[in-house]
C-alpha positions in Angstrom: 9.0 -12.1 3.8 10.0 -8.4 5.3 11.4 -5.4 3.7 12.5 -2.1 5.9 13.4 1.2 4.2 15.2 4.0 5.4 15.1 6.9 3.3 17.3 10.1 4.5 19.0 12.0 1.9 16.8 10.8 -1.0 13.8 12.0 0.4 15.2 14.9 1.4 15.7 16.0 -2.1 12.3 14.9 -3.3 10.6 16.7 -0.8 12.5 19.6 -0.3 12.7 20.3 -4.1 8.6 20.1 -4.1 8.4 22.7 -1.1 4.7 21.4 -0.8 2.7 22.2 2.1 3.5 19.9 5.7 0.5 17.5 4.8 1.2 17.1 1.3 4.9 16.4 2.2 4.5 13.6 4.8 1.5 11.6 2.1 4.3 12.0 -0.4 6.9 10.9 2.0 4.5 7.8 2.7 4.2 6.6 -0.5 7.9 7.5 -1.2 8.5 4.5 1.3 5.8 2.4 0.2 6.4 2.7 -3.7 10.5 1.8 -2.3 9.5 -1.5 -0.3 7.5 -2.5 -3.5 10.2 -2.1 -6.1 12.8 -3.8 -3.9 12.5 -7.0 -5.7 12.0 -5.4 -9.7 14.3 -6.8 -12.2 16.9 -4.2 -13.6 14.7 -1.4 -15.6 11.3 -2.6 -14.5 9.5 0.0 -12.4 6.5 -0.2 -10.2 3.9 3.5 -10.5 1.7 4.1 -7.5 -0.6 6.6 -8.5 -4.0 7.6 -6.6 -6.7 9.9 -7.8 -9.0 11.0 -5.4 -12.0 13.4 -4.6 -10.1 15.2 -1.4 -7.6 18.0 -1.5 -4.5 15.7 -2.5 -6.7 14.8 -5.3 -3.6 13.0 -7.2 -0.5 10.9 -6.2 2.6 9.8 -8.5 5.4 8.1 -7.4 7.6 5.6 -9.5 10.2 3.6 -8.4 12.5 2.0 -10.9 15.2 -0.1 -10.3 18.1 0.0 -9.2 16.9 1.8 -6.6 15.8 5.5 -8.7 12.7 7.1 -7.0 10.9 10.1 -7.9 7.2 11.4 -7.0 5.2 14.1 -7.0 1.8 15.4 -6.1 -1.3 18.0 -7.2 -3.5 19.2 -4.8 -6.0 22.1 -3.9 -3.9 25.1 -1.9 -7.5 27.1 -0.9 -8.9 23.6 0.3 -5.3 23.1 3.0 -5.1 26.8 3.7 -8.5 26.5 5.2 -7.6 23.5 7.3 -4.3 23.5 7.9 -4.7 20.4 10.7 -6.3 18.3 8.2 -5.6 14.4 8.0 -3.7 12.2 5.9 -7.6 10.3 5.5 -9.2 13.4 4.9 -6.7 15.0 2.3 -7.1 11.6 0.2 -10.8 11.3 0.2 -12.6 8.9 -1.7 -10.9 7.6 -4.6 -8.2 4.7 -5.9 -4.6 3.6 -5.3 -3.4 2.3 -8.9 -0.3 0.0 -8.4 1.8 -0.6 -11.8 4.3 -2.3 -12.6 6.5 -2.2 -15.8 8.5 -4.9 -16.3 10.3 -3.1 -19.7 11.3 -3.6 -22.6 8.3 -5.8 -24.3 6.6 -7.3 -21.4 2.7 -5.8 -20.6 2.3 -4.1 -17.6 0.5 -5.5 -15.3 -1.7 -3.2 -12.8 -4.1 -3.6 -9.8 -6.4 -1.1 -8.6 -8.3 -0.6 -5.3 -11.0 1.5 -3.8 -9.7 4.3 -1.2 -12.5 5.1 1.2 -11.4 8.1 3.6 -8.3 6.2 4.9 -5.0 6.5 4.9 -2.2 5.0 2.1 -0.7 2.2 4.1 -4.4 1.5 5.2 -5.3 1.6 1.3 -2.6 -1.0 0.2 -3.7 -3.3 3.4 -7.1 -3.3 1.5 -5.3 -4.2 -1.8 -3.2 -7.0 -0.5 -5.8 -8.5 1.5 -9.1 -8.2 -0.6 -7.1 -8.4 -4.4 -4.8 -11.0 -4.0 -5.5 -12.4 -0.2 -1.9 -11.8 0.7 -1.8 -11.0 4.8 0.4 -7.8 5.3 1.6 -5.5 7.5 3.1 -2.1 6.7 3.7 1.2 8.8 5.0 3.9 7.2 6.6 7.1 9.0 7.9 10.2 8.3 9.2 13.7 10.3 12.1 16.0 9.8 15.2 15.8 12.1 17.0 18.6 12.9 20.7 17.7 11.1 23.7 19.7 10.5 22.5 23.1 11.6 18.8 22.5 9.3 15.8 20.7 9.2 16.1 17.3 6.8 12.7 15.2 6.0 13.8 11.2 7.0 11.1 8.5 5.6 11.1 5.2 6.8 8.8 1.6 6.3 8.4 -1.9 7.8 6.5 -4.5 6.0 6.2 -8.2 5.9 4.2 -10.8 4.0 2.9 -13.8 4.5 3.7 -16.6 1.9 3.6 -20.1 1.4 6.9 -22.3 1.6 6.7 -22.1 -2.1 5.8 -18.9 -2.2 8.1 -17.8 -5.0 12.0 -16.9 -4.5 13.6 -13.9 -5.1 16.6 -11.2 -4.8 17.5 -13.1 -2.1 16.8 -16.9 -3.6 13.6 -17.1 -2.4 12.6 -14.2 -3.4 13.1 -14.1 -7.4 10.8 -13.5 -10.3 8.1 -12.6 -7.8 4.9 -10.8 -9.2 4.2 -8.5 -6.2 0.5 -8.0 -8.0 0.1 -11.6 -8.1 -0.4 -13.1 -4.5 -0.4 -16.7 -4.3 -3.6 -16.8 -2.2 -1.8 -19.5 0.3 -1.1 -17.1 3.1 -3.3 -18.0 6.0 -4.3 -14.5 8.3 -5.2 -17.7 11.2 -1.6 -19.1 11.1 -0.4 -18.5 14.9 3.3 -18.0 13.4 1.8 -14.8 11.2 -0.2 -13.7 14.1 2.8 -13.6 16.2 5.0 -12.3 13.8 2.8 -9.1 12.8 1.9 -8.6 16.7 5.8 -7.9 16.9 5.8 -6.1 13.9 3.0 -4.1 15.4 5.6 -2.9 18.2 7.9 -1.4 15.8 7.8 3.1 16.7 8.2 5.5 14.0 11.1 6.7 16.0 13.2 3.5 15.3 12.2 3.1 11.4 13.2 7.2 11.0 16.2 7.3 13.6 19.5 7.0 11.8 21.7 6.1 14.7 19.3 2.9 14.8 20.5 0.1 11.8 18.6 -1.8 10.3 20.0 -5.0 11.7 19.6 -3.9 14.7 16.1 -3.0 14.7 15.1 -6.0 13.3 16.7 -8.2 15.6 15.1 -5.8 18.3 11.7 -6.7 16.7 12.5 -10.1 15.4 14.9 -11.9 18.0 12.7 -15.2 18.9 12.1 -15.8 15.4 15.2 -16.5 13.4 15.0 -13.2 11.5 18.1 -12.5 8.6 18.7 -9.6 7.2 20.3 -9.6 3.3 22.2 -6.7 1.8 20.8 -3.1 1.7 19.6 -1.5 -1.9 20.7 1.7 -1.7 17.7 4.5 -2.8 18.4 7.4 -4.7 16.2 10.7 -5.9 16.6 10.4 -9.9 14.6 11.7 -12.6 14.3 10.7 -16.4 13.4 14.6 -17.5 15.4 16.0 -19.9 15.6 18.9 -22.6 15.4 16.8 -25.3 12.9 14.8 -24.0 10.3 17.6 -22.9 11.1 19.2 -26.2 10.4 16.2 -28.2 6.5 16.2 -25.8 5.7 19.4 -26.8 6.7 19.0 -30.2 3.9 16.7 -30.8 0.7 19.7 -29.9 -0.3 21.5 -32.9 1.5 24.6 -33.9 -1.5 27.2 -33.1 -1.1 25.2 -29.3 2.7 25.9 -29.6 2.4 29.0 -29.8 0.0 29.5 -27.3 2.7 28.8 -25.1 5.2 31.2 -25.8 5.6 33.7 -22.9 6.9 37.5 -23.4 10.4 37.0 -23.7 9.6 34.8 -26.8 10.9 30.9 -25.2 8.3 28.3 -24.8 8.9 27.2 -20.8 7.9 24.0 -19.1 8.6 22.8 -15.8 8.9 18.4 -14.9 6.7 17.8 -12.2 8.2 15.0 -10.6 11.5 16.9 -10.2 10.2 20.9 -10.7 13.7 21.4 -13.0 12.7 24.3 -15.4 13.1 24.1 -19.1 13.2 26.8 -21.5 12.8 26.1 -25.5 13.2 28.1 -28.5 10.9 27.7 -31.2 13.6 25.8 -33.9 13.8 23.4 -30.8 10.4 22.2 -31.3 10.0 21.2 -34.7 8.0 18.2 -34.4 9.8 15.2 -33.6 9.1 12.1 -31.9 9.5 12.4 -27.9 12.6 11.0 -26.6 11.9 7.0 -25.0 11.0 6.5 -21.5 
């Protein structure tokens, strides 16, 4: 089982909204991709959260992909700690810490989570050690991301290759064989000794970050360039798109719930309370009538 992304203009937006520091931007950009190749096979309104919390400078990591395809992400991190090392690597800016994988099937289904240790490496290395040492699932995944110079300006492009190895009776899915798959939940069947998964992730191994980013390359065509010799087919693209749940209502139904001496504690000189979404940095500005406590609008 293999899934690509290519991620232009939705990145783009996420990225470029944030404005964080070149670092920051490509970790985000990775897990962007990552958090996309995950939620390929959710259900309609399910979601999968990646989410690490680490001792380094990127000291946290959100992104949540939801389907049909709505990504959004965001990160907090230490600005002295990059100024002062501006070269500083995707390993070192995580630190020591955890990658939390969630996913949310919706309406009354539980969650169901998995959680792995990150040891100064990098996020694709960090979801290796999940798949292999949580749920013995063999995987590979490379994840790229650069800008390319388009229309006159500079545009961030995120791309991801990775593939799975799973029993015949694996599970089926999006595609048939693909369906009602627990991504969290591996099988244990997979076999890192099988000669047909060796060869496979050797030539999966080949794969540039030039070809997953360049968007003159399709994705057919790349994974027949990759795949040729072994009977590779490709189904129907998802398409991927930057989308955010914030609202006013729903921010001002949040802040409704702190206590009134908190409330206003938060109103600035020109007399609004103002909040800003993370995941999206859209600025909202509230009244005080607007926040008579209410419960906060649903997820």
């Amino acid at each position: 089982m293999g899934r690509l992304v290519r991620l232009g203009p939705a990145a783009d937006e996420i990225l470029t909204r944030h404005d964080y520091p070149e670092p920051v931007t490509r970790v985000l950009g990775a897990a962007l991709a990552l958090a996309a190749m995950l939620g390929a096979a959710l259900q309609t309104d399910a979601k999968i959260i990646l989410q690490t919390k680490t001792s380094g400078p990127l000291d946290l990591l959100v992104v949540s992909c939801e389907s049909p395809g709505k990504l959004r992400g965001y990160a907090n991190f230490d600005k002295t700690a990059l100024a002062a090392n501006p070269d500083i690597t995707e390993a070192e800016l995580l630190g020591n810490g955890h990658l939390a994988l969630t996913i949310d099937p919706g309406g009354e289904h539980d969650r169901h989570q998995g959680i792995v240790q990150i040891e100064n490496q990098s996020l694709a290395d960090a979801a290796l050690t999940y798949f292999r040492q949580s749920i013995q699932l063999p995987t590979f995944i490379r994840l790229a991301v650069a800008k390319h110079f388009v229309d006159r300006g500079w545009h961030w492009r995120v791309g991801g290759l990775m593939i799975q190895h799973l029993s015949p009776d694996g599970g089926a899915g999006l595609p048939e064989h693909l369906r009602d798959r627990d991504i969290l939940k591996g099988d244990g069947t997979g076999r890192e000794d099988d000669d047909d998964w060796e060869r496979t992730r050797i030539l999966a191994a080949t794969v540039e970050d030039h070809e997953l980013l360049d968007p003159t390359l399709s994705p057919e065509r790349l994974l027949i360039r990759l795949f040729n010799k072994e009977g590779v087919r490709a189904y129907g693209a998802m398409p991927l798109a930057a989308q955010c749940n914030c609202s006013h209502g729903r921010l001002a139904g949040i802040i409704s719930q702190f206590q009134p001496d908190e409330i206003t504690g938060m109103i600035e000189a020109d007399g609004l309370v103002k909040a800003k979404c993370e995941f999206c940095s859209t600025k909202y500005e509230f009244r005080l009538d607007e926040l008579a406590r209410k419960e906060p609008a649903p997820e």
